[in-house]
C-alpha positions in Angstrom: 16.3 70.1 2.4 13.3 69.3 0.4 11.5 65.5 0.4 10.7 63.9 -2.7 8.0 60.9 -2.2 8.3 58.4 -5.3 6.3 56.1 -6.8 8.0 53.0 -5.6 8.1 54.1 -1.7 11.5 55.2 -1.5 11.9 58.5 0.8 14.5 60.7 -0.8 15.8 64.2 0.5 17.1 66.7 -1.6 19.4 69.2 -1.3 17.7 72.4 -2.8 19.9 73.3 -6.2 21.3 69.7 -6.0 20.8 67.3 -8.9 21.2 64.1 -7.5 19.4 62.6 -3.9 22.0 63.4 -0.6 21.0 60.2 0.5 18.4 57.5 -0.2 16.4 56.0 2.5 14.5 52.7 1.6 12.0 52.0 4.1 8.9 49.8 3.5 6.8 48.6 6.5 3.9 46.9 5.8 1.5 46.1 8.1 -1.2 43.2 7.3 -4.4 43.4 8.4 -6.6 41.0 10.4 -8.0 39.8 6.5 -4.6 39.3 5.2 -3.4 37.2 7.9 -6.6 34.9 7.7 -6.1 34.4 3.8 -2.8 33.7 4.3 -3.3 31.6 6.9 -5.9 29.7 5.0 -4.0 29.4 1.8 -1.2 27.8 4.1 -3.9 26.0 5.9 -5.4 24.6 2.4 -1.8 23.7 0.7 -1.3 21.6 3.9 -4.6 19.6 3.9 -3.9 19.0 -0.2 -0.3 17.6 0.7 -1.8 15.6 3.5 -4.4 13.9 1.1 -1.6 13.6 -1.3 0.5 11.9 0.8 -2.1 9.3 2.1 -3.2 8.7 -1.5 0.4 7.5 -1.9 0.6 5.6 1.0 -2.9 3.7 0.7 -1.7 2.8 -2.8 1.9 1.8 -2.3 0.1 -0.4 0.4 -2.2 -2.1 -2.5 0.2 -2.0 -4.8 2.4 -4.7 -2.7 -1.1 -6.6 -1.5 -1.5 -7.2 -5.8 -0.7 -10.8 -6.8 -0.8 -12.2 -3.3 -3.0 -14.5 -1.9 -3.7 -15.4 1.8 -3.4 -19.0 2.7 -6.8 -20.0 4.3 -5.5 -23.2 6.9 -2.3 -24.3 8.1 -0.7 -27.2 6.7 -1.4 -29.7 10.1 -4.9 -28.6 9.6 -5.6 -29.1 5.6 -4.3 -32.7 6.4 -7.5 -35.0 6.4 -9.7 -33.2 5.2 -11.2 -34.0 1.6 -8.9 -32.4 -1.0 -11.8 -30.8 -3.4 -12.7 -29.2 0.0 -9.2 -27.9 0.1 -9.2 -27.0 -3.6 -11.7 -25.2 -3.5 -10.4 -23.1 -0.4 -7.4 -22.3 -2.4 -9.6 -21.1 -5.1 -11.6 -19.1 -2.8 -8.6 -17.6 -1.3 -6.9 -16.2 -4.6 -4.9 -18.8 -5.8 -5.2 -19.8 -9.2 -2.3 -22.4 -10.3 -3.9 -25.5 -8.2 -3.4 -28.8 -9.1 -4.0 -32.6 -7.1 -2.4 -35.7 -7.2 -3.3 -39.2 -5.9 -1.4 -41.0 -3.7 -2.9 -44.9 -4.2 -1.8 -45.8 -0.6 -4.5 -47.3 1.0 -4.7 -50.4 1.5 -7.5 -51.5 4.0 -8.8 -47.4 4.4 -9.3 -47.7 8.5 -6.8 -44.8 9.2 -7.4 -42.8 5.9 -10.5 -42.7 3.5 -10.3 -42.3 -0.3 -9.6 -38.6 -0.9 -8.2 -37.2 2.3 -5.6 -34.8 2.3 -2.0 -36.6 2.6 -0.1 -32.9 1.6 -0.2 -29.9 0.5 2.3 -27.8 -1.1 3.2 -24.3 -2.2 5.6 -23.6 -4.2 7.3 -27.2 -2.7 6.6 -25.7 1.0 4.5 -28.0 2.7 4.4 -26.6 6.2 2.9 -23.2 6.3 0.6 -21.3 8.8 -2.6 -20.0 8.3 -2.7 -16.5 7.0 0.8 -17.1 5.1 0.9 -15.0 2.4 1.9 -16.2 -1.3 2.1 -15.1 -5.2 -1.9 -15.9 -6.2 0.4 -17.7 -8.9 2.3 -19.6 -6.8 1.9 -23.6 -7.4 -0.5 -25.6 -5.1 -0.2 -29.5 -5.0 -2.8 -30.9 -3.0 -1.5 -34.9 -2.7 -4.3 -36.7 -1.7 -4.9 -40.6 -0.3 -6.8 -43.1 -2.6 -6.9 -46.6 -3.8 -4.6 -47.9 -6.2 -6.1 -48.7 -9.1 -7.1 -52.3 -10.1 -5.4 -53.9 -13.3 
């Protein structure tokens, strides 16, 4: 029996006067050396670190994404009560909040317990009790009702 190397690494024996292969034997072993096996390992190695960052792009994003159009309500509503109301206004402001308006209250009277322009309420969005670091849409409506005088006809 005669063997026949081809081109394509298959092994085939022969039969001598025979026209076709006796039998075809496939066999391919390759062995990778040391410098294969780092590439490989570094491709892999690279394709994992650019997934990775991919991923945490996506995540730090998504995470701003849902922080967009919120603001972070700066006191609670016990504590904004007293104080003067451009104070508060301008705490809203400071905090994000952009759709702020005030309203007198002409309540007082003699103005022992209250003085002209402290804090009676404040509401957002109609919620008047709130903790600090609530969050809300920056667009959400804040109505800082405030004590004064009534006015004199």
């Amino acid at each position: 029996m005669a063997k026949n190397n081809f081109e394509e690494g298959i092994n085939a024996d022969y039969e001598i006067g025979a026209e076709e292969p006796a039998e075809e034997v496939a066999e391919f072993k390759v062995k990778e050396s040391g410098e294969v096996k780092q590439a490989k390992k570094k491709k892999r190695s690279r394709k994992v670190k650019a997934f990775a960052i991919l991923l945490l792009i996506v995540v730090v994003g998504a995470a701003a994404f849902l922080r967009i159009g919120k603001a972070t309500v700066p006191d609670s509503s016990n504590a904004l009560k007293g104080q003067n109301y451009s104070d508060v206004v301008k705490q809203f402001k400071k905090a994000g909040f952009v759709n702020i308006d005030t309203e007198a209250q002409p309540d007082i009277v003699i103005g022992l317990l209250v003085s002209d322009g402290d804090v009676a309420e404040v509401a957002i969005d109609g919620k008047t009790s709130f903790d600090e670091g609530d969050k809300f849409s920056r667009s959400a409506e804040v109505i800082v009702r405030y004590h004064t005088y009534p006015e004199d006809d």
